[in-house]
C-alpha positions as CSV (number, residue, x, y, z in Angstrom):
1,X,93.4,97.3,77.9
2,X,94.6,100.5,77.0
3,X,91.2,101.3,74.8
4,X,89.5,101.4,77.8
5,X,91.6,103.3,79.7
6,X,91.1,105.5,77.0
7,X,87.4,105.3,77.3
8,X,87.5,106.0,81.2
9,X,89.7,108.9,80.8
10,X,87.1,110.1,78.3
11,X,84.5,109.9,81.0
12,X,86.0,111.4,83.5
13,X,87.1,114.6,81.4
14,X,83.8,115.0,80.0
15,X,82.2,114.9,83.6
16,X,84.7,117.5,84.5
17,X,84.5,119.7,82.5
18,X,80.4,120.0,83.1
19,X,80.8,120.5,86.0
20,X,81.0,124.2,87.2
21,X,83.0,124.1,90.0
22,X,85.3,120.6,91.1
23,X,87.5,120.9,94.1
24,X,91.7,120.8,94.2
25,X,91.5,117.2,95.2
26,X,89.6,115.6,92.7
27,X,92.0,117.7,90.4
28,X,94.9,116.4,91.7
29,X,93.9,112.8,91.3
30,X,92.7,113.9,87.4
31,X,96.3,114.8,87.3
32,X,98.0,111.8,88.6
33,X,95.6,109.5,86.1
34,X,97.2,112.1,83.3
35,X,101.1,111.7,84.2
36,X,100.1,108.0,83.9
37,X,98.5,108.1,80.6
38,X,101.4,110.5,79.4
39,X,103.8,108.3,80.1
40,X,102.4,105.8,77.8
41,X,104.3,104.6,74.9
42,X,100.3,105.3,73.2
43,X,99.8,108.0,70.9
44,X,96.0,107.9,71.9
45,X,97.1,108.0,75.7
46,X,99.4,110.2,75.6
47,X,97.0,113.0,74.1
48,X,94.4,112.1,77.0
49,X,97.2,112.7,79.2
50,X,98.1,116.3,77.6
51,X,94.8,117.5,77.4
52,X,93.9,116.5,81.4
53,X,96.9,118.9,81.9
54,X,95.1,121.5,79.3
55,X,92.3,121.7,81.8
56,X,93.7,122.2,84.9
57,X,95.3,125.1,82.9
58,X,92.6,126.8,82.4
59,X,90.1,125.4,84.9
60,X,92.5,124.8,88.1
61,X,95.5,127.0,87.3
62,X,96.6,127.0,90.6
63,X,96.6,122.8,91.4
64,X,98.8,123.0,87.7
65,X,101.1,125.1,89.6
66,X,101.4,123.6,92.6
67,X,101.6,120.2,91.2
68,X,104.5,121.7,88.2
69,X,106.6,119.3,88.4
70,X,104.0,116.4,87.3
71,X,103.2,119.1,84.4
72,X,106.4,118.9,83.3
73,X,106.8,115.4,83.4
74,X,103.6,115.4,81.3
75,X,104.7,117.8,78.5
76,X,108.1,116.8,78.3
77,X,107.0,113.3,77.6
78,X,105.8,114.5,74.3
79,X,109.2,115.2,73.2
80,X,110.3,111.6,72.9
81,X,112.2,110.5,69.9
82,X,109.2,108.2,69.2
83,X,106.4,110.6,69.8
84,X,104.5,112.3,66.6
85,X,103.5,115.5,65.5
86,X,100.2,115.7,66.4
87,X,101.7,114.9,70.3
88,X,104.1,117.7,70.2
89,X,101.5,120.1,68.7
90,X,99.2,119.7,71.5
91,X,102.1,119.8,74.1
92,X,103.4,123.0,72.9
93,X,100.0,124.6,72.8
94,X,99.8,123.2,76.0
95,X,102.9,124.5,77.6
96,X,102.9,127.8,76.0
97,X,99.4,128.9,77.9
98,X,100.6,127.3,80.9
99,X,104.0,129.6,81.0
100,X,101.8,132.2,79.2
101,X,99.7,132.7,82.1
102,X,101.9,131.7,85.4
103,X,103.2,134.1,87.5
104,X,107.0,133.2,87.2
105,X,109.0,130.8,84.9
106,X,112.4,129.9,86.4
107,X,115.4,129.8,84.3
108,X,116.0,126.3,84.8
109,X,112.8,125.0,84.0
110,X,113.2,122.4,81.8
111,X,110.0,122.8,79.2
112,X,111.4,126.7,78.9
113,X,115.4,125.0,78.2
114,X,112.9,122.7,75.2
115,X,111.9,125.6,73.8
116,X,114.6,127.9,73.8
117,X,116.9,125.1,72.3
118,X,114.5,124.7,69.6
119,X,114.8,128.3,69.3
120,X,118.7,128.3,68.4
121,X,117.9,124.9,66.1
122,X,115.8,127.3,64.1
123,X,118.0,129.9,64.3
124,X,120.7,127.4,62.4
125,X,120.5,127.5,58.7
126,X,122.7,124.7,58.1
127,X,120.3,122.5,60.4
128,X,119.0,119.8,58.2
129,X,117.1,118.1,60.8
130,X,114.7,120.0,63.6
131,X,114.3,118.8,67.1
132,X,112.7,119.8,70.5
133,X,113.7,117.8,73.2
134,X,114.5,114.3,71.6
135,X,112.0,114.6,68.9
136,X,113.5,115.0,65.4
137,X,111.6,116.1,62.2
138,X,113.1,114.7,60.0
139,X,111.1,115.3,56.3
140,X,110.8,118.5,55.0
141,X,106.7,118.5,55.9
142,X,107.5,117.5,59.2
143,X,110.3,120.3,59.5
144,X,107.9,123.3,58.2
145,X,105.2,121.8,60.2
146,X,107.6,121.7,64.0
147,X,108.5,125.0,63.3
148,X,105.1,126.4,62.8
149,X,104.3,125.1,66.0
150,X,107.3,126.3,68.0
151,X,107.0,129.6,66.9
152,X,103.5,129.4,67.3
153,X,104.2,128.7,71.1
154,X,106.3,131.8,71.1
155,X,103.8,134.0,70.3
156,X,101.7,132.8,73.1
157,X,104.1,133.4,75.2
158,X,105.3,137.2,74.0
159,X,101.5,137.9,74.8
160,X,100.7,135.9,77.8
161,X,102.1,137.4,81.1
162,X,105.5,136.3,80.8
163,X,106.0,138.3,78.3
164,X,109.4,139.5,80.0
165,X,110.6,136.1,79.2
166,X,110.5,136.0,75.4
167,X,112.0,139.9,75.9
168,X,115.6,137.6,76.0
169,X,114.8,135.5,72.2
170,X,113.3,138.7,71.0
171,X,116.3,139.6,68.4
172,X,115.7,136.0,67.0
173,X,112.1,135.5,67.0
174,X,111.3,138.8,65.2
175,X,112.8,137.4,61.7
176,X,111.8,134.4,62.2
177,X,108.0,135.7,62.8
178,X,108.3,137.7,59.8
179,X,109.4,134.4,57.3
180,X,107.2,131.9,58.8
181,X,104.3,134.8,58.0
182,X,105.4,135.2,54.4
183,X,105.6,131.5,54.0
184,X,102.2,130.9,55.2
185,X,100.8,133.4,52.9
186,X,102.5,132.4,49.8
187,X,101.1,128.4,50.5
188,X,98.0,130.0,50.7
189,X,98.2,131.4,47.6
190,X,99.7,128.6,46.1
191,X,96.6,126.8,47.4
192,X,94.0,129.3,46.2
193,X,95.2,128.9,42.6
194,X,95.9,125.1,42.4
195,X,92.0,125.0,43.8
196,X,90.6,127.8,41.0
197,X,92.9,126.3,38.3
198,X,91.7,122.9,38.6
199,X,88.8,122.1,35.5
200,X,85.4,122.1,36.2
């Protein structure tokens, strides 16, 4: 059953987004089919349901923020203790652009309290785990990976139009910025040689 929901959802995103224009109402019903799918205890489903909310986003910013409490509920959702990486990626991305590029982000909103608590978990040296929300990583590949993406999000943010609210995390992200950076490029290079050391 839930296969061809998948299937449906398929459809209707790909018939959406040829479309050049598709009115508020039809968006808001896209919307109500993607808090259902997110809610599903389906990894498959519950990316369907994160990247519905990825094109109102960008396509109908303005039924994703008058409908930003189902948003929410959408992206939050992928923070479940049984969710998986490849959820959480695509719900960060997700909710980074969609803060990025609103005109205000309150306090209390409870995506912004996710990622500012995942903030301070990073900021904790003697973490051994890594969570956002109730998702834990809880292997060290899982660990580097989570924090590449939350500080990924970050950035989107500090260059999106709410910038003024990274301005508080600032002193924290900075450093953090700057190791995840020279991590990356030391893999790489640890990559480039394992590939042009291996025989011929």
């Amino acid at each position: 059953l839930w296969q061809f929901k998948c299937v449906l959802l398929r459809i209707l995103l790909r018939l959406i987004k040829e479309q050049r224009e598709v009115d508020d109402e039809h968006m808001t019903k896209l919307l109500e089919l993607g808090v259902s799918a997110a809610n599903s205890k389906i990894k498959q489903m519950k990316l369907l349901g994160i990247e519905i909310v990825d094109l109102l986003v960008h396509n109908a910013n303005q039924v994703a923020r008058a409908h930003e409490a189902d948003v929410v509920s959408v992206l939050m959702s992928a923070f479940d203790e049984c969710s998986s990486m490849q959820v959480v990626n695509a719900a960060l991305k997700c909710c980074s652009e969609f803060f990025a590029y609103s005109p205000k982000v309150e306090p209390g909103n409870d995506l912004l309290k996710a990622l500012s608590n995942s903030l301070l978990e990073l900021q904790n040296i003697n973490q051994h785990n890594l969570k956002i929300g109730n998702y834990v990583a809880k292997t060290r590949q899982a660990k580097s990976e989570l924090q590449m993406h939350i500080l990924s999000a970050w950035a989107t943010l500090a260059v999106g139009s709410n910038c003024s609210t990274v301005e508080t995390y600032m002193d924290g992200l900075i450093p953090l910025w700057i190791v995840s950076l020279r991590q990356n490029a030391v893999n790489r290079h640890e990559t480039e040689r394992d590939f042009y050391s291996e025989p011929l």
